[in-house]
N, C-alpha and C positions, 0 to 999 in steps of 0.2 A: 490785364486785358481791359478796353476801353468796353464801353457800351454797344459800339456800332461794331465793333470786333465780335465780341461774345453773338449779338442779336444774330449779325450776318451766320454765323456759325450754327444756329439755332435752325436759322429759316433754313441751310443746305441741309442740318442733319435732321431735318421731316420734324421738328417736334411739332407734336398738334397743337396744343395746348400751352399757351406764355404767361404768367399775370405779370403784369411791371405792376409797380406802386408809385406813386407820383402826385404832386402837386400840379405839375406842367404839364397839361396833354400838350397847349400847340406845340411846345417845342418837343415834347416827344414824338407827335403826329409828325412833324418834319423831320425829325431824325429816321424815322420808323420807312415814310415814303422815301429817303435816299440809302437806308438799307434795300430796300427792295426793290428799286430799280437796279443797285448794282448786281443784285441777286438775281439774275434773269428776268428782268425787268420786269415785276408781279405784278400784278394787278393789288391794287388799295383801297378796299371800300371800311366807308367808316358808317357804325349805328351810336346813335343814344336814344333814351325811350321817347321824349320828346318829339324829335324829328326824324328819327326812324333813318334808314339806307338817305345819304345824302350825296354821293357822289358821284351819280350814274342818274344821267335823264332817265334813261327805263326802271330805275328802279326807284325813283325821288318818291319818297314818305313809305316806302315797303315796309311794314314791322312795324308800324310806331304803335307804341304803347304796350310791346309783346313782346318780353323777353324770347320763351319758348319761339315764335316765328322768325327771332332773328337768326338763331340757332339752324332752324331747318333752311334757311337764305341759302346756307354755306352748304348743305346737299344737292342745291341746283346749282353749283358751281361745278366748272367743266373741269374734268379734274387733269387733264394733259397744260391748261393753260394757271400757270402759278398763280397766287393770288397769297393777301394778305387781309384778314376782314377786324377792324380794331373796335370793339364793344368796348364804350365808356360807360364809365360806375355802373359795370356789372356784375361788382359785389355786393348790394343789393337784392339780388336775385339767384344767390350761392344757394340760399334755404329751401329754395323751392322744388321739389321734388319730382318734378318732369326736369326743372331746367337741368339739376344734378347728373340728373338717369342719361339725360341727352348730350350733354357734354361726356361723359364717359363712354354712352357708345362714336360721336365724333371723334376724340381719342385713339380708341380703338380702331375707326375705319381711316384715319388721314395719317396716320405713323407713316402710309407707305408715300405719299401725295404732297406734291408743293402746294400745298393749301395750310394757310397756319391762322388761327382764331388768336387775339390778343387781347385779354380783358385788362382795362388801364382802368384803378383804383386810386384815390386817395391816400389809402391805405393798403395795408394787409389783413386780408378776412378771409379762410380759407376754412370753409367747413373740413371734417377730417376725413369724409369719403371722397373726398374729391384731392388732397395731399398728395397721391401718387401719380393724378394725369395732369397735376399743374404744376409749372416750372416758373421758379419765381426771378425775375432779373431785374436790378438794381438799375435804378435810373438815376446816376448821382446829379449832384446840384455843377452849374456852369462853372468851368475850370476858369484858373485867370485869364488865359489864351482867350476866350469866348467872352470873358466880361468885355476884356481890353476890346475886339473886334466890335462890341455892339456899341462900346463908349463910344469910339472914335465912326461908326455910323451913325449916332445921334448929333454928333459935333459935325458933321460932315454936312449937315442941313443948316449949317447956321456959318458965319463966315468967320468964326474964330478958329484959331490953332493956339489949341490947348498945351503947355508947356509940359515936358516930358515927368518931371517931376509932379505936377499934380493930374494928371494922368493915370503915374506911378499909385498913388497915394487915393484916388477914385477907387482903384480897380482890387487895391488891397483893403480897402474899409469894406469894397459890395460884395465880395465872396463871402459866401456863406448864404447869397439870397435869390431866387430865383431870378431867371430873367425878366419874366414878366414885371416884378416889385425892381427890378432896376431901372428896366424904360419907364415904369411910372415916375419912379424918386427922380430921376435925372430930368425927363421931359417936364416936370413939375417946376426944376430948377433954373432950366431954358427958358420957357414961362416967364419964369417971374421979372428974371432981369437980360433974357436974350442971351446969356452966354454961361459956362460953367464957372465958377470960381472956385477957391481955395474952401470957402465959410460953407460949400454944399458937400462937402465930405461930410459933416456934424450930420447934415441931414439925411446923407444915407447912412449912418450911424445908427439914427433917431431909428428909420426904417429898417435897420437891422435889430436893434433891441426889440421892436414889434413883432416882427418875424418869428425870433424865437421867444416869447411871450406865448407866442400863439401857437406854438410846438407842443408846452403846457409838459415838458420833458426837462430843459435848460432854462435857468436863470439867467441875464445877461446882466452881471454881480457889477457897481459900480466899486472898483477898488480906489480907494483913497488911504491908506495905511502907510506908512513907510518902512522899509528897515531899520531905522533909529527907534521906533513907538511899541519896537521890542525888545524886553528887560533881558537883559544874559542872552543862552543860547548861543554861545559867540562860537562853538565847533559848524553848529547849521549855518548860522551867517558866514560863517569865511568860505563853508561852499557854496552856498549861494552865489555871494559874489564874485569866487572866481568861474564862476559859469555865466555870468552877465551879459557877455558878447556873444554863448554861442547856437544863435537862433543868424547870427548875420551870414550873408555870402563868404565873407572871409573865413567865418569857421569851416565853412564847406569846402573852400578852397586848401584849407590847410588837413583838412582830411576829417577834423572830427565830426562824430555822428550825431543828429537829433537829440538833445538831454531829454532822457524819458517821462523821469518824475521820481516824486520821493515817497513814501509813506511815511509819516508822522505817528509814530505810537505812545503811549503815554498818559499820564495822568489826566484825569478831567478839569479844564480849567485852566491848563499852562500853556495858553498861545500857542494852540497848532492849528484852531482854525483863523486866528490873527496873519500865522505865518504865512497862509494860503495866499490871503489879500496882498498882506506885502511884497510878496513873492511878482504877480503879477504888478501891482503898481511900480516898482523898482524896475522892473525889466520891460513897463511900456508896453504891456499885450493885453488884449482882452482876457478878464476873469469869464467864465463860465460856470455856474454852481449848479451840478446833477441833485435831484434829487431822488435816490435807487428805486423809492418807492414806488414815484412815477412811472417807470419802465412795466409795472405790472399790470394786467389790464384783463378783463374777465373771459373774453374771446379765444378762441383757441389759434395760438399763432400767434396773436395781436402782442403779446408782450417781447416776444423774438424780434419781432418789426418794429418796435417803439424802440429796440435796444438796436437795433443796426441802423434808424434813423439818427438818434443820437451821434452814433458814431460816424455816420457821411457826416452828422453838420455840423459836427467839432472838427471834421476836417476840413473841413470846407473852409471852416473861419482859422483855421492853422495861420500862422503862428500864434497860438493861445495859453491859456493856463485852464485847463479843467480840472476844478476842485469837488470832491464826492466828502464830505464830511458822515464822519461815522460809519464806516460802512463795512466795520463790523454788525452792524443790528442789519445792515441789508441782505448779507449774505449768512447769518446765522444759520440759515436754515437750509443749507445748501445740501447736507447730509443728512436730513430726514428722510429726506423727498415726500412733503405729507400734502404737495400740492400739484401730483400729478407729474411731477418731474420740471415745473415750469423755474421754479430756483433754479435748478441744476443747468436747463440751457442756456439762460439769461447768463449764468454766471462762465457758464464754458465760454461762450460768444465774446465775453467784454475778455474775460481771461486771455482768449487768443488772442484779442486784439491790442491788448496789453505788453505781449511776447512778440508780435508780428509786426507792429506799427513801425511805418516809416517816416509816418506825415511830422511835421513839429508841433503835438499837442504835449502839455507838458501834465503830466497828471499829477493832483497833491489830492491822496488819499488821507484820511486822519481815522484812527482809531482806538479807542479806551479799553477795548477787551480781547488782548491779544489770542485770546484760548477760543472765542468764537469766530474768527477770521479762517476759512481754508486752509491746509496748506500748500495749496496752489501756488495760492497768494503772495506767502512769505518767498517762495521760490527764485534763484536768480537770476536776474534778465528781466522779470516782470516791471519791474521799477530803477533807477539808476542805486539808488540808498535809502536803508529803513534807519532812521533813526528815532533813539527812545527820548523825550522831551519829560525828566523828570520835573518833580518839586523844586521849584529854587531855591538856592541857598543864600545864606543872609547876603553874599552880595549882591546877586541877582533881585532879592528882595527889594533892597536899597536902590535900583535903578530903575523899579517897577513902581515904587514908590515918588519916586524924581518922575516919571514919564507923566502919570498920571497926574502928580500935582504940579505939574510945568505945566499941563493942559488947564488944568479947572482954576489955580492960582498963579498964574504968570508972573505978577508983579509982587508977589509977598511969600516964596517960595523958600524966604530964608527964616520967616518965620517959624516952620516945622523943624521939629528935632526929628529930621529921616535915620539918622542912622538907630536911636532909640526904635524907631516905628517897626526897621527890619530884625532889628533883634527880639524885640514882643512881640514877633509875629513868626516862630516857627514851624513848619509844617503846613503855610496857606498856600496856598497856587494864587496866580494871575489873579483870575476872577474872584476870586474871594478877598484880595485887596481892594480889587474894585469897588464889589461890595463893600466891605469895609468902608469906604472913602463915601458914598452915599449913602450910609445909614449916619456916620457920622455928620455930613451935609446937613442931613434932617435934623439932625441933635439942633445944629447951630441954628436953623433956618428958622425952629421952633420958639428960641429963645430971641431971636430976632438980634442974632450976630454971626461974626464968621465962624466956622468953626477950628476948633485949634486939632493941637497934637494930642491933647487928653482928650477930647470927643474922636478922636481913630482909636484911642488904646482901649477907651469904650466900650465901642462898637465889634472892637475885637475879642474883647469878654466876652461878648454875648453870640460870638460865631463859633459853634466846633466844625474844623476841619473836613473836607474830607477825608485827612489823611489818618484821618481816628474813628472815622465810620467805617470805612471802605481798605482797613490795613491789611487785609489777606489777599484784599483781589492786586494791591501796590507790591504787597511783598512777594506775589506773583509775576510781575512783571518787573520787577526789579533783579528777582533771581533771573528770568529766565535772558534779560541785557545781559546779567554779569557770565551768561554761559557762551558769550561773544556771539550771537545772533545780530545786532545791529548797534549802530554807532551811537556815542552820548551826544545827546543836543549840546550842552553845558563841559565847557574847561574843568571846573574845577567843581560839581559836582559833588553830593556825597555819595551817591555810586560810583563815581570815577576813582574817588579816592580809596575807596573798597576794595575795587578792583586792582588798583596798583598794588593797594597791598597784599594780595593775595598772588600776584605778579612775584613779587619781591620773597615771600614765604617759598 
């Protein structure tokens, strides 16, 4: 159900009381006045504290500075003739204990009356006595229908005719941004050189990564990674890639649905939040990086609403990649409930939206502690595929070894004895080869040379393992892969090989 469907539906069935959440009023104030003309053509007065009733000569500066009087405005309304009265940022004024008392009894007497109050917020702030007489409606951000119409009104002022294709390519970079930040980035762009070009995509780009900066929810993650710049792993890379095309029209045309996402499970340190990057660089969509913690917020309500904003503006920038790393430590704590129950709806909320999503966000969850994760979560439907990203084995060593020393030694890469390096090196993950390779660096750097294959094997002395710190929380997650829960990142694996043979037994 659109916005203007649900709102109109609101206004016929008497609700008193509306909060939208919104960064846009004008364009919800114009959305809001052509609901309500079709609505029995209401009458529309608008407050804020500053300038008080502004719509109505009889009533120009009425209320200003008074929350409470703006309140009682809507008592001297005739109550046989419809009306709509929209209070801006009059969350503000939730705390204050006349204005609380008086919206409740409004409430109370306008359930039966075409008269409806509409407080339009920034946010969501919603003290808890006031939760049962306010209905909260979603104001999502402008669909691409609504970008495209406003691009081609801003080019309609100027005597160019914009090619369909960067048109195309405008209106898919600016979703995800208000309208208002669109007529600025474009009109900015008019500006400068009279007409649109191909080079002012980058710049509503620019103004997109801004956007959600200042969300202070999403990351707008610069992927540069490739699928090559990951060692092994070759059962995740062959699905990877044969899902590459299916974000295009043709896969919709050929039937298949939206790919959901994956969960990455696994060891610490073996490229599952590499995978994420590459995932989105390979397939050419914006990265987006949540960070869960973010979503929580001291207010009551307020962390519900930072979590369903997230989610309009991952849809909004749809086709995307959103990556949540760790998130097992996010949802730890989803069955205590030691804060009020605020885990438990955070995590309901994303959970269904996980299970219900239609839009093409594609989700790469990553996780190290399969025992603290819900089991919601694990559930299927909620993700496309969980797969476990164990330890490499000496082969995958050896190719982690090559990536890495093909980056930092280009031109002397025959120098290393790699297959020696993956064999002295059993039991490290990814990142601890890394490490490896720049403690070694230092060796050389110190002695003011390069450094060799005996400054890694070093360095490697002096590193114990995860895999020897942390062997019961792996032997944990290794039993519970080999009880066929989720798929092996790695071909040839020492769990995989396990597994087969207990297959074969």
């Amino acid at each position: 159900m659109s916005f203007n469907e649900e709102f109109e539906l609101l206004l016929r069935a008497c609700y008193p009381l509306i909060y939208v959440p919104t960064q846009e009023e004008e364009r919800l104030e114009a959305e809001i006045a052509h609901c309500a003309k079709r609505v029995g053509d209401r009458n529309v007065y608008i407050w804020d504290f500053v300038d008080g009733y502004q719509d109505n000569p009889n009533n120009a500066g009425e209320a200003r500075r008074n929350p409470l009087q703006a309140l009682e405005f809507v008592d001297k309304l005739p109550e046989k003739s419809g009306s709509v009265v929209v209070l801006r940022d009059f969350h503000r004024f939730l705390e204050d204990t006349s204005v609380a008392r008086k919206l409740r009894n409004l409430a109370r007497r306008l359930k039966s009356q075409p008269i409806n109050v509409v407080l339009v917020s920034p946010h969501t702030t919603i003290p808890s006595e006031l939760s049962e007489v306010l209905t909260v409606v979603e104001f999502p951000l402008p669909t691409a229908a609504e970008i495209k119409a406003e691009v081609q009104r801003l080019v309609s002022a100027t005597v160019q005719s914009v090619p369909e294709k960067l048109l195309d390519e405008l209106v898919r970079s600016a979703q995800g941004l208000s309208l208002e930040r669109i007529r600025r980035v474009l009109t900015r762009a008019i500006a400068a050189h009279g007409e649109l070009q191909p080079e002012d995509v980058e710049l509503v780009l620019e103004e997109k990564r801004q956007s959600i900066r200042q969300t202070q929810i999403l990351d707008f993650y610069p992927a540069k990674e490739n699928i090559s710049d990951i060692g092994g792993l070759d059962n995740l890379k062959d699905w990877l890639l044969r899902r590459g095309g299916a974000f295009s029209e043709r896969a919709r045309a050929y039937g298949l649905p939206h790919p959901r996402g994956l969960l990455l499970v696994g060891v610490q340190g073996t490229g599952k939040s590499l995978t994420a990057k590459a995932i989105a660089h390979h397939w050419h969509l914006p990265l987006l990086r949540l960070d869960v913690g973010r979503l929580f917020a001291g207010l009551v309500g307020e962390s519900e609403s930072r979590t369903r904003q997230m989610i309009g503006l991952a849809e909004a920038l749809a086709p995307c990649v959103l990556w949540i790393d760790e998130i097992d430590k996010a949802f730890s704590g989803v069955e205590g409930g030691g804060d009020s129950g605020t885990t438990s709806r955070v995590f309901g909320t994303f959970i269904n939206w996980l299970a219900e999503k239609q839009s093409s966000v594609f989700v790469v969850a990553t996780a190290n502690n399969i025992q603290a994760l819900p089991p919601e979560m694990l559930r299927k439907g909620r993700f496309d595929e969980i797969f476990f990203v164990d330890l490499p084995t000496q082969e995958e060593r050896r190719a982690i070894f090559t990536v890495h020393l093909s980056r930092l030694r280009p031109h002397s890469l025959k120098n290393y004895h790699i297959e020696r390096l993956a064999y002295e090196t059993p039991d490290f993950s990814g990142a601890e080869i890394e490490q490896t390779l720049t403690e070694a660096m230092h060796i050389g750097f110190s002695q003011n040379r390069d450094f060799t294959t005996e400054d890694i094997l070093e360095a490697a002395s002096q590193i114990v393992p995860l895999a020897r710190t942390a062997q019961e929380e792996i032997q944990f997650l290794q039993n519970w892969v080999s009880s066929g829960k989720a798929r092996l990142a790695s071909k040839d694996s020492r769990l995989s090989c396990l597994i087969q043979r207990q297959m074969q037994q």
